[in-house]
N, C-alpha and C positions, 0 to 999 in steps of 0.2 A: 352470520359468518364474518361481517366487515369486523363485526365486535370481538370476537376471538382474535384476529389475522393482529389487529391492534393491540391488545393486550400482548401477545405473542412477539409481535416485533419491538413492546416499549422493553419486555420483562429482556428477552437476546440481546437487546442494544444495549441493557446496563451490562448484562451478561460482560460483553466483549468489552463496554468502558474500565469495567473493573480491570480485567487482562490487562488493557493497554496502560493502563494507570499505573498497578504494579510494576511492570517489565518496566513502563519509560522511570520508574524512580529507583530501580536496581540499574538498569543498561542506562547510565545518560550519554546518550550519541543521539545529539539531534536527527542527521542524517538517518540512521538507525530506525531511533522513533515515529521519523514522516514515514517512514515506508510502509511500519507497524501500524501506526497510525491509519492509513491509506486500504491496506490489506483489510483491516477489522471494517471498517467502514463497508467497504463492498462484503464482507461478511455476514455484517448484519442483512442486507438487503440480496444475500446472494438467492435465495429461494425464490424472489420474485424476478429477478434478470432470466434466472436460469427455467422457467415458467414460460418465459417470453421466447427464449432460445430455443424450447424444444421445438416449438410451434414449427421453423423451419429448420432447425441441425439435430439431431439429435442425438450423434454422437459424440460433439463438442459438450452438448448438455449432459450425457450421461459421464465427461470427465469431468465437469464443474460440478457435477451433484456428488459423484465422491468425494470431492474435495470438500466442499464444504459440509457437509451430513458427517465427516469423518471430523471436521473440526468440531461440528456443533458435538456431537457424543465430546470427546476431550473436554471442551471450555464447560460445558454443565458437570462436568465430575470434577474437574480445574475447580470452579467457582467453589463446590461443596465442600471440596477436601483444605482448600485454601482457609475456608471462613471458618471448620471444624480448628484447625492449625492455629488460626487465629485467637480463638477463645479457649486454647489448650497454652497459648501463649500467654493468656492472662495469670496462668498459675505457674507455668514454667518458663520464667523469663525469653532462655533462649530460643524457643518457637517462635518470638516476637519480632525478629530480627527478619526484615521482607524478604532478603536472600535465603534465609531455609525455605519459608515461607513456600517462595517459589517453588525452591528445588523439589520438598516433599509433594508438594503439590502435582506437580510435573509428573515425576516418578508415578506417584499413586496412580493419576488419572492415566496413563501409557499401561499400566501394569494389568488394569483394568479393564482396558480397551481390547488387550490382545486375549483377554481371559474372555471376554463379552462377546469378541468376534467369534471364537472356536465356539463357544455356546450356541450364537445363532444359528448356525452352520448346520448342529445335530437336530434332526427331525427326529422326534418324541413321539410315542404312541400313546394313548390312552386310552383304554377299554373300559366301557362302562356299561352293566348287562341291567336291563328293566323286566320286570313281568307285570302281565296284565291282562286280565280276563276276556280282552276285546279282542286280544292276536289269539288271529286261529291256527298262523304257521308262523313260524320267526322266523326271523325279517332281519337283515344285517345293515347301520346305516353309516358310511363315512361319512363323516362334517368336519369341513375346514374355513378357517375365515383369513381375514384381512391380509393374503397370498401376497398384495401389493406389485403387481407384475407393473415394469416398468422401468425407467433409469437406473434402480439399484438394484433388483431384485429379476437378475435376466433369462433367457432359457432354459440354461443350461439347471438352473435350481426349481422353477417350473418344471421342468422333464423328473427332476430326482420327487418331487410332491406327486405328479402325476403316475411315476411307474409306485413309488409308493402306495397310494390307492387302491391302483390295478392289484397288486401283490394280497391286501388285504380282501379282495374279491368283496367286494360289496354289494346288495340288491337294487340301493340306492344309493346318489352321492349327493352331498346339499352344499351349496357354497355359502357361508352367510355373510356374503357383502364386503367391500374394497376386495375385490379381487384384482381390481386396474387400479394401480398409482398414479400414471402419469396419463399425457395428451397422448393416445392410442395411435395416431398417424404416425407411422414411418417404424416403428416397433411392435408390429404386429403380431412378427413370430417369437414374441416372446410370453403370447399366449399360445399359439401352437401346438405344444404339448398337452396341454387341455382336452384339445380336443381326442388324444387317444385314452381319455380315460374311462373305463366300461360299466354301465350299470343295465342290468337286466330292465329295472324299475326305473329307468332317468337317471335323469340330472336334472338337480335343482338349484335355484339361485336366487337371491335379495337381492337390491342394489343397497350399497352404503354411502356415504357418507362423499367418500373419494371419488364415488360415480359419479357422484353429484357436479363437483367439482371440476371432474375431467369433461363431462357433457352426457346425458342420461341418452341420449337418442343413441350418441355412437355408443356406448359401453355398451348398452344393451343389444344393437347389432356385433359387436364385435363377442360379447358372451355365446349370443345366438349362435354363431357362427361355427365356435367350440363345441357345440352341442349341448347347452341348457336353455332349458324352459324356464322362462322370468316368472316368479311370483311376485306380481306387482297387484299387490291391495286386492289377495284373491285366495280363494280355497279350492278346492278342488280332491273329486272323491279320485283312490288310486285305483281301490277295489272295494269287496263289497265290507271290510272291514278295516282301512286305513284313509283317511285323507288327511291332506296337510298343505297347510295354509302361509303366506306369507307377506311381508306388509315394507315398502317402501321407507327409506330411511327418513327420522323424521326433518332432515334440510330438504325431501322431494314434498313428502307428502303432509297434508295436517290431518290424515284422519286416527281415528284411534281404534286401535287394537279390536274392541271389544264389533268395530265395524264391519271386520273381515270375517272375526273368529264365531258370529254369531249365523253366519252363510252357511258352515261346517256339519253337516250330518252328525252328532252327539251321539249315535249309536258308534260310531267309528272311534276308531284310536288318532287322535288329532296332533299331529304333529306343530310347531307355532318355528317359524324361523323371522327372525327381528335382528336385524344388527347389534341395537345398542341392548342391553340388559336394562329399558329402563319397560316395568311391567307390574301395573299397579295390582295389590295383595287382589281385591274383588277378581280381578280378567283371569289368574290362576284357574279358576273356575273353569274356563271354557276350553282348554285344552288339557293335553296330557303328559305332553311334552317341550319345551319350547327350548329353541338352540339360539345362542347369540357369539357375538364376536365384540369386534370394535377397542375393547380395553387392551390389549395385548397383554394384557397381566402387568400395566405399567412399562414392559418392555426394560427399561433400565433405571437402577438405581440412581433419584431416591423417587422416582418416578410412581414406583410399585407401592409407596407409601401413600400416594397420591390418590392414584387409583382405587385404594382399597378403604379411603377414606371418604372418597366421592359417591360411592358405588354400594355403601356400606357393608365392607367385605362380599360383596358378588361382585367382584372383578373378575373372579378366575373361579372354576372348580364346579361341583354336581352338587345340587341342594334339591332339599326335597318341602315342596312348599303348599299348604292346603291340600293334599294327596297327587299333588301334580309334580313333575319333574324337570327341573332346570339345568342345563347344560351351557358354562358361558369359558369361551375359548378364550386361548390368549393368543390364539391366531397362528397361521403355516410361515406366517413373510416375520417382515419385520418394517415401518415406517420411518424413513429419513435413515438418522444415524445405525449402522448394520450391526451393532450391536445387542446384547440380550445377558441382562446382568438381573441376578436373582429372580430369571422371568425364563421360559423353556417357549420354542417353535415348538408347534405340535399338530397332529391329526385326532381329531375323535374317530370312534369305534364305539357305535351305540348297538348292543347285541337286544333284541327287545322280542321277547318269549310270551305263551302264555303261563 
């Protein structure tokens, strides 16, 4: 984790040096620039002040975390659109010139942001229907991942996920992990709505990555709470022809896949829920299904490029693999900047027949 957070604050610090670098050589006003200067600087390091703030304010932290998650989205599509300008500059003189530079830059990345925000905004359905000789009655399942409830992500849009659900009347409902963003104290009811959402069959739930992060003892009392049952490094039969199995993210746990999924009754229709999509070709074997989260489908450009490169195109979407079936979400929330460019919020809907 320390090795990520490092990479991630060296790559945002050039990020924001580059901003400052342009601006102070277009705007020269010393004055001006120390201020700029001063701003970027806590910038860069504003995710970890404001970490430190939630602990006892949280909603002084939840207005610094818009501010800055709303710069970060800008200065990452600033940077992109700036350095495209730049090498378009190499053959058109006039793009060369740091004041277009800027200006197009600017523009693009604000035009972008207001297109990226309406987007996040729209909860998307996705239906996807299975058969399989092992359902003796079909079975309807919601899955939604990386919700992120917390700082940016607050009730009131928790409540529109949750009555969502309810609406699609499900038998079961699965969460697969970062369902909590942030330090759960003092924002409690901004899982709340959670808890009215109804399944004949449960609630289910992973922890990810972010649970991790925030503290695994309380998210998982605060999950509890809501009303799911934690699948932590366990399978478990539903009935006499479903069970479904689920496995700790891998910053809690080190065990592997094949350690939970091999507990599983194999006469059964085995459901696999795993945060991250990462699931070697052999372990297909052991289930039937497996639901993941965590990529957000890259969430925002050129982010999506990233993802789909890391992931080798299973970032997003239904793949059908060794006769088994994968499902990897780009998640209900959104992480940090509230943005969602060439990336959609969404719920699954797994209709699963014989």
């Amino acid at each position: 984790m320390s090795y990520f957070f490092v990479v991630f604050l060296t790559i945002y610090g050039l990020f924001n040096v580059y901003f400052g670098w342009l601006f102070a050589s277009i705007f020269k006003n010393s004055y001006i620039n120390s201020v700029i200067f001063i701003i970027l600087i806590y910038m860069t390091f504003s995710l970890f002040i404001i970490r430190k703030i939630e602990e006892f304010e949280t909603q002084i932290a939840s207005f610094l975390a818009h501010i800055s998650f709303y710069w970060m989205g800008f200065l990452i599509l600033f940077v992109f659109f700036s350095l495209v300008i730049f090498l378009f500059g190499l053959i058109y003189k006039p793009f060369s010139v740091k004041q277009i530079n800027f200006a197009f830059a600017s523009i693009l990345s604000l035009a972008f942001l207001c297109f990226g925000y309406i987007n996040a905004q729209k909860l998307n359905i996705r239906t996807i229907v299975i058969k399989s000789t092992k359902i003796q009655k079909p079975i309807r399942i919601v899955f939604f991942s990386d919700l992120h409830a917390g700082l940016m992500i607050n009730n009131k849009y928790v409540n529109k996920v949750s009555k969502t659900i309810n609406n699609l009347k499900p038998d079961i409902v699965i969460a697969g992990g970062d369902v909590i963003d942030s330090s759960i104290d003092g924002i409690e009811h901004n899982l709340e709505p959670l808890k009215t959402i109804e399944a004949p069959m449960r609630k289910f739930a992973v922890l990810g990555n972010h649970e991790f992060y925030r503290g695994v003892d309380r998210c998982q009392t605060q999950l509890e709470k809501v009303g799911f049952f934690l699948l932590r490094n366990k399978c478990i039969k539903i009935n006499n022809f479903l069970s479904i199995a689920g496995i700790d993210d891998e910053t809690i746990t080190d065990k592997e896949n094949s350690d939970i999924l091999n507990n599983c009754d194999k006469k059964t229709f085995i459901i696999f829920v795993k945060h991250r999509p990462l699931i070697k070709e052999k372990d297909f074997n052991l289930f039937d299904l497996a639901l993941c989260g965590h990529t957000h489908a890259g969430q925002m450009f050129p982010f999506t490029l990233i993802t789909k490169a890391f992931y080798r195109n299973r970032d997003f979407g239904y793949f059908k693999i060794n006769g088994s079936h994968l499902i990897v979400s780009s998640g209900a929330g959104t992480w940090g900047p509230p943005f969602r460019i060439f990336s959609k919020s969404e719920i699954v809907v797994i209709n699963i027949s014989s």
